[in-house]
C-alpha positions as CSV (number, residue, x, y, z in Angstrom):
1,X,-3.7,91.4,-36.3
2,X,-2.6,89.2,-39.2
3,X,-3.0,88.1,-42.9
4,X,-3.0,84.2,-43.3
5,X,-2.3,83.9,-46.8
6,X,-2.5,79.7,-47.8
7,X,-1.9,77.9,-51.1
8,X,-3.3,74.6,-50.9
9,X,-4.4,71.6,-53.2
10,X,-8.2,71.6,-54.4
11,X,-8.7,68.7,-53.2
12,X,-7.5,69.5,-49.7
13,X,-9.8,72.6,-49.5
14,X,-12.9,70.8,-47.5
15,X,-10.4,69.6,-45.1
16,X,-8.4,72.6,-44.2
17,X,-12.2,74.0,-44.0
18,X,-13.1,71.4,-41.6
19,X,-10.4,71.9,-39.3
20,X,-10.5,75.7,-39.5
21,X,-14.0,75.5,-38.5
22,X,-13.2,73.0,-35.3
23,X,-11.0,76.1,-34.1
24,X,-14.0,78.2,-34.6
25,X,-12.4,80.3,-37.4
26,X,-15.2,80.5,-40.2
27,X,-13.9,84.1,-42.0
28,X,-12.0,83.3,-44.5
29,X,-11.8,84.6,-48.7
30,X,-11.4,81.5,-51.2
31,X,-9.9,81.8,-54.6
32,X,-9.2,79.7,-57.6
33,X,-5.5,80.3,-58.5
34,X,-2.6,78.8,-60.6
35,X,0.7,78.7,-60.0
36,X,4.0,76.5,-59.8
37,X,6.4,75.9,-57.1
38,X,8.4,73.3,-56.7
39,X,5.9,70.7,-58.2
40,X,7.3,72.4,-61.2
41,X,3.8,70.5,-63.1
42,X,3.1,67.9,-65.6
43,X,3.5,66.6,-69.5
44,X,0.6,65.3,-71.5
45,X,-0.4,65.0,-75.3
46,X,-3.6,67.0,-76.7
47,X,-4.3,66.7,-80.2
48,X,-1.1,65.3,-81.3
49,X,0.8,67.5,-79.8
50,X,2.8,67.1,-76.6
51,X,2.4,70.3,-74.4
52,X,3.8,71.1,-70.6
53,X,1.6,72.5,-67.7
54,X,3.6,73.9,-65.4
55,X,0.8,75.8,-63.6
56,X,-1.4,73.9,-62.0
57,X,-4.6,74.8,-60.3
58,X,-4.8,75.9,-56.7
59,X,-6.8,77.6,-53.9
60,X,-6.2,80.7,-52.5
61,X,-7.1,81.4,-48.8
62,X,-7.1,84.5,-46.9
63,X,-8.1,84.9,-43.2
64,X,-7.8,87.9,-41.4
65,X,-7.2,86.8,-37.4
66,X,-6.6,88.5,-34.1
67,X,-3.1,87.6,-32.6
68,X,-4.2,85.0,-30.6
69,X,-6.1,83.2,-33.3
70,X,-2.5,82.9,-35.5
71,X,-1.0,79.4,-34.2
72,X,-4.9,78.0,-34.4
73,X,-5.0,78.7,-37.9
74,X,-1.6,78.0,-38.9
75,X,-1.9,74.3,-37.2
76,X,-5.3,73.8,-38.9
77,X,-4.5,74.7,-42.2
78,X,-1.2,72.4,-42.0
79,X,-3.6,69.6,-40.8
80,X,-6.3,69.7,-43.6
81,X,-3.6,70.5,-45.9
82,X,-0.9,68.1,-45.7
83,X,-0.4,65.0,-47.4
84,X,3.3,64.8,-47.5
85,X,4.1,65.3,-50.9
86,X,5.8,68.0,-52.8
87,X,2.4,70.8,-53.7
88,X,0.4,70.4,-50.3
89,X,1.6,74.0,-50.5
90,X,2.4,76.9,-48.1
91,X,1.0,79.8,-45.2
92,X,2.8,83.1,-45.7
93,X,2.0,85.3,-42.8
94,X,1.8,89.3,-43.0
95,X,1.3,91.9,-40.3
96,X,-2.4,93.9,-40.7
97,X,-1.5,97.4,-40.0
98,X,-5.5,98.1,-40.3
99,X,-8.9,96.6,-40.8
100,X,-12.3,98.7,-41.3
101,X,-15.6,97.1,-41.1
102,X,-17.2,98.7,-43.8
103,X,-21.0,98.2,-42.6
104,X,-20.2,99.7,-38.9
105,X,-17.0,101.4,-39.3
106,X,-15.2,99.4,-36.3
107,X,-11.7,99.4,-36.6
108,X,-8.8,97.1,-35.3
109,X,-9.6,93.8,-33.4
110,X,-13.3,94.7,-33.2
111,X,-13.2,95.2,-37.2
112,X,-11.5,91.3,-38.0
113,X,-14.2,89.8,-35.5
């Protein structure tokens, strides 16, 4: 079992949904995130006075997945995601020592569905 962690562009977040969905991978938990990377942000004037946003708004998703859905959701995520310029963002991928389903109490590969 893994941890799909993705940082993507707002904007991109129907997309990557789109083609997560084509794969048949629907679980997924969505936050609304800042951060900075290497887009390293923008300038702009407010009231006179000239400030610097250096984090910028991005979404968060996390997908819990059975081994042999990894690859799937890796290459969907990089196709709704990418547009070739520096902040489509990235996939960090983590080992899941454990899931519970809460409501039955399955554990393991039965537990991430």
């Amino acid at each position: 079992m893994k941890l799909i962690t993705a940082i993507i562009q707002p904007s991109k977040f129907k997309d990557v949904k789109d083609a997560l969905a084509k794969e048949g991978i629907t679980k997924m938990t969505v936050t609304s995130v800042t951060g900075c990377g290497q887009q390293a942000g923008y300038g702009e004037t407010y009231r006179g006075q000239d400030i610097e946003i250096n984090l910028l708004k991005k979404v968060m998703l996390q997908i819990g997945v059975n081994d042999k859905f990894v690859e799937a959701t890796i290459k969907s995520i990089i196709e709704g995601a990418r547009t070739g310029n520096i902040g489509d963002g990235k996939i960090f991928v983590t080992t899941l020592d454990e899931c519970i389903r809460i409501r039955t109490g399955e554990r393991g590969n039965e537990a991430i569905g």
